[in-house]
N, C-alpha and C positions, 0 to 999 in steps of 0.2 A: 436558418441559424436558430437553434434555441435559444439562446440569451440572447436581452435588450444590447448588451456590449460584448467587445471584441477586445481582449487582453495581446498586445503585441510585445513581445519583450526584445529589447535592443541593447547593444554596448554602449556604453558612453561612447565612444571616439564615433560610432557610426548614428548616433541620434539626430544632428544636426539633417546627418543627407537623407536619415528617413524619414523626417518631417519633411523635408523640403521636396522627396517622390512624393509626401503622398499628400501636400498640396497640390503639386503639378498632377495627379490622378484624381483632382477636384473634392478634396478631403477640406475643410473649413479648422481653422483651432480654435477651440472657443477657451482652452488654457493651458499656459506654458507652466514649465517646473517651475517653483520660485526656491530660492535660497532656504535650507534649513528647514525644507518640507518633504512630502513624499514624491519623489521623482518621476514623475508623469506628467505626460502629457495628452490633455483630453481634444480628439478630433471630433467630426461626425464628418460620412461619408456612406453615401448614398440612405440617409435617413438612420443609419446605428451608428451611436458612440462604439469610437475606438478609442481606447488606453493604450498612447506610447508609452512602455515602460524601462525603467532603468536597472530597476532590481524588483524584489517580490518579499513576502512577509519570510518566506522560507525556500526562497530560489537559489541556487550557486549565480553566479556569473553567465551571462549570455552567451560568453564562450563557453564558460564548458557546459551549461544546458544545452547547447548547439551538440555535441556529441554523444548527448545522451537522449536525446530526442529523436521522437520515432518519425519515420518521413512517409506521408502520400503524397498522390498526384491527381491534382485539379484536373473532374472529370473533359473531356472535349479532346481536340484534336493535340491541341499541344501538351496537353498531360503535365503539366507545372509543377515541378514536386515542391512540397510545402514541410517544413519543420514544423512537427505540433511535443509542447513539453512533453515530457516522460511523463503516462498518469499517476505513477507514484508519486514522482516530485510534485504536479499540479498536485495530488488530493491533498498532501502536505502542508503545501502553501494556502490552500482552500481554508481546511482546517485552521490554521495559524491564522489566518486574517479573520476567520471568526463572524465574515457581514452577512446581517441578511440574506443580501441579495445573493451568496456565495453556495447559500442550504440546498437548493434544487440542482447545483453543482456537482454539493458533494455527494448525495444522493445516488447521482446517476455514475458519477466517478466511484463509488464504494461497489453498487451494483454491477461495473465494469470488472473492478480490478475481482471482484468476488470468482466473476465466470471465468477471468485466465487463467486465477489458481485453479481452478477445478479443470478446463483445459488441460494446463500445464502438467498437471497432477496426473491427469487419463494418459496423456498422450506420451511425454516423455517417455526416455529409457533411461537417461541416466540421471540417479537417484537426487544430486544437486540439483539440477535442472527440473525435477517434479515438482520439488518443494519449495523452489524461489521462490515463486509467483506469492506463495502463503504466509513463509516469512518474512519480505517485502512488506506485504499489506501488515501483519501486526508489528511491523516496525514503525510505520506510519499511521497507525491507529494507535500505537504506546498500548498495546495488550498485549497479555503475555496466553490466552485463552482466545482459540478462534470463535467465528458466530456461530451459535446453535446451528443455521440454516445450514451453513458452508462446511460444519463441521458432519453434518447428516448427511452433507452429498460424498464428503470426501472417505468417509468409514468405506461405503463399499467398494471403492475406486481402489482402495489399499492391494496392493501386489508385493509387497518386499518387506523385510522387517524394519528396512530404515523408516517406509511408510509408516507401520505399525507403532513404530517406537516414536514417531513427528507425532501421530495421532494421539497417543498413552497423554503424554508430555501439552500438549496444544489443545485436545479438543476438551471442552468442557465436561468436567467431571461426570455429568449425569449420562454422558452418554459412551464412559467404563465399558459398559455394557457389551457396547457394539461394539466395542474395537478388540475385546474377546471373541466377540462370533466371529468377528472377520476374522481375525489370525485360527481360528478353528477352522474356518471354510477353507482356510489355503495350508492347511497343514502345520503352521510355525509359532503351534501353541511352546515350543522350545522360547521361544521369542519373550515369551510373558514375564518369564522369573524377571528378565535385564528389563523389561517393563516397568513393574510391577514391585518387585521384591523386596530389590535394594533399599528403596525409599522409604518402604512400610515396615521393612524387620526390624530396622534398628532403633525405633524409638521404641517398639515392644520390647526388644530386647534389654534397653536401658531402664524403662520403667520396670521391669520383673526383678533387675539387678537390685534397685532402690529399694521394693519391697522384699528384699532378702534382706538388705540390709537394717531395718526397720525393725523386721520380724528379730534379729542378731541383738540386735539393741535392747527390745524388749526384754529379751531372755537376760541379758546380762543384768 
């Protein structure tokens, strides 16, 4: 396990019988919820603190994180499939809780969710489905600008103009550049104007109007 602790999230109605498995599976509590505090309860079991949790800084409900959570299966014969959060929603809650101990978390969680968009992005066919993974992450990072890094692997990956037009829009200014030659290398410099154009004409256009008008004024 990488972390000192283990975050377990539970409903209320079912709290009660998960303390009470995971003393009988020789779990110690060293502290229950108390009224009008953060709803947790802290075990230790087999020498790491666990956190029974009831809610999270920035979790839904344990129902419905249960549906939205990704499932493996505990290596060995019986293969135990396990509910782990969705990592967008974890890096979320990470983020929002803000603790020290949370930063080597999110680290490794931001470095995850990075390589799915770039996955998701390779791999897909269909064009919603590339770009979740990307929009996702800067919905949970609150940017509206991907990372430099993420934005330098995903230029080349570009195949379609929706890619091209995610990229224009997302990837950080300085790197315009590339997302020119990509849409050159694949043909769909057409692509550029709806890019490109729209945005940058009409404030040239508005300022030229202004100094006519200026110039109008002088003369009168």
């Amino acid at each position: 396990m990488f972390s000192g602790d283990l975050d377990v999230l539970v409903s209320r109605s079912a709290f009660e019988g998960a303390l009470d498995a995971a003393t009988k599976a020789g779990a110690v509590i060293h502290k229950r919820p108390q009224p009008r505090s953060v709803p947790v309860a802290v075990l230790v079991w087999r020498g790491k603190e666990v956190n029974l949790l009831m809610a999270g800084a920035a979790l839904a409900p344990a129902e419905v994180e249960a549906q939205l959570a990704r499932e493996f299966h505990l290596p060995g014969p019986s293969g135990t499939p396990v509910l782990i959060v969705d990592p967008f929603q974890l890096l979320r809650d990470k983020l929002a809780c803000g603790r020290p101990k949370d930063r080597p978390h999110i680290k490794i969680l931001h470095r995850f969710l990075e390589e799915e968009a770039v996955y998701a992005f390779e791999t897909e066919s269909e064009p919603r489905w590339r770009l979740a993974a990307a929009r996702r992450l800067l919905d949970v990072l609150g940017q509206t600008a991907l990372p430099v890094p993420l934005a330098r692997r995903m230029i080349p990956l570009a195949k379609t103009g929706a890619d091209l037009r995610f990229l224009a829009h997302r990837a950080p200014s300085t790197l315009s550049a590339g997302v020119v030659t990509r849409a050159q290398e694949l043909g769909l410099t057409r692509e550029l104007p709806a890019i490109y154009g729209a945005g940058s004409q009409r404030p040239v256009r508005r300022k030229a109007t202004t100094t006519r008008c200026r110039r109008r004024q002088r003369r009168r």
